[in-house]
C-alpha positions in Angstrom: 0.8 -6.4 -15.2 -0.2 -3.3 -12.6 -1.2 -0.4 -12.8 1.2 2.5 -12.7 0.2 4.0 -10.0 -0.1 0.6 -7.6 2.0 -0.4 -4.9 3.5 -3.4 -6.7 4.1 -1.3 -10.2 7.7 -1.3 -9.7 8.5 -4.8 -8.8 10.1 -7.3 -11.1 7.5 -9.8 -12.5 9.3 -13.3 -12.7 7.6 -16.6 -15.1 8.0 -19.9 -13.3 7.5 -23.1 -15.5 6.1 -25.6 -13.0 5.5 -29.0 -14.2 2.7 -31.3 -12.4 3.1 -34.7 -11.1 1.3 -36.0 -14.2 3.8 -34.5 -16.6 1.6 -31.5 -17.4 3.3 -28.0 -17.8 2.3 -24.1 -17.1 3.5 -21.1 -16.5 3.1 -19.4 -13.2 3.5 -15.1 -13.4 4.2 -13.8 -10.3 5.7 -10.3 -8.7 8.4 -10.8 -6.4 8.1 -9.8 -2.6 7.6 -5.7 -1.8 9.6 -4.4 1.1 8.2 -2.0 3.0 10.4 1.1 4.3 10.5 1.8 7.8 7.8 4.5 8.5 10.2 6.3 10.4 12.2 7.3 7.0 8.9 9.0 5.7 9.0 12.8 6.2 6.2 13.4 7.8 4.2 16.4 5.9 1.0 16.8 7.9 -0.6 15.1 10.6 -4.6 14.0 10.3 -6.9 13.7 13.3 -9.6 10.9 12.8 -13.0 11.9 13.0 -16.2 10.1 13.8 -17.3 7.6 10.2 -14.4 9.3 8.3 -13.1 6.7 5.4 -9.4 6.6 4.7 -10.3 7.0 1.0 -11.4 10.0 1.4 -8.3 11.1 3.5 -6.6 9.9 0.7 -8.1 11.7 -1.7 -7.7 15.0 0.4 -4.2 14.7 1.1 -2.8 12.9 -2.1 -5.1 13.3 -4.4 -6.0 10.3 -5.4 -8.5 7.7 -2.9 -6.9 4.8 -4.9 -3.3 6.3 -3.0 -5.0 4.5 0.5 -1.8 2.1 0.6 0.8 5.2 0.8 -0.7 6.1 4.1 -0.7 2.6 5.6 2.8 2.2 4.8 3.7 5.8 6.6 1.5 4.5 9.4 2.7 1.1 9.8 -1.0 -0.1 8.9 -1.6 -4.1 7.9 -5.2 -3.3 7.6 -6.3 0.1 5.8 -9.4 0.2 8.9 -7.0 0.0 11.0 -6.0 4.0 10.7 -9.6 5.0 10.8 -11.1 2.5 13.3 -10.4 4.5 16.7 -12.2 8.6 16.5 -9.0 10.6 18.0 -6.1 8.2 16.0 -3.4 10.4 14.4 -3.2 9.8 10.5 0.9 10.4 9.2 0.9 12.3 5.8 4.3 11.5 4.8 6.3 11.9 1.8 9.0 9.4 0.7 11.5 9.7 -2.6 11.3 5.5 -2.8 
């Protein structure tokens, strides 16, 4: 259902049958609820200093490899909103590492 390299790739997908008021029946495919670990349980492998216009994709795809990787630094920086690590010139960016 996602790709392999996605945040939700190793969730467990679950099939609800739901039947409407007027008797008519699906399916519903969903992926159940992703924890987050606590940033402070991410070894922290190299800190980034933002600079002016930089893109978090492009952090990304400096420090991991891959820009598609954004979400891994969110979760290391406690981020709900991937602007939210680049949004303020001077912000220190956690490169972390986590076995999970």
């Amino acid at each position: 259902m996602f790709d392999p390299q996605s945040r939700y790739a190793h969730l467990d997908q679950v099939t609800l049958d739901v039947t409407a008021p007027d008797g008519t029946s699906r399916q519903i495919r969903y992926a159940r609820r992703r924890f987050v670990q606590s940033p402070r349980s991410v070894t922290t492998l190299v800190e980034h200093t933002v600079t002016a216009d930089e893109r978090l994709d492009n952090i990304t795809s400096r420090y991991v490899g891959d820009p598609t990787q954004f979400w891994r630094l969110c979760d290391t920086n406690a981020a709900m909103r991937p602007t939210d690590l680049t949004e303020e010139v001077g912000r220190i960016i956690r490169i972390g590492f986590s076995i999970t």
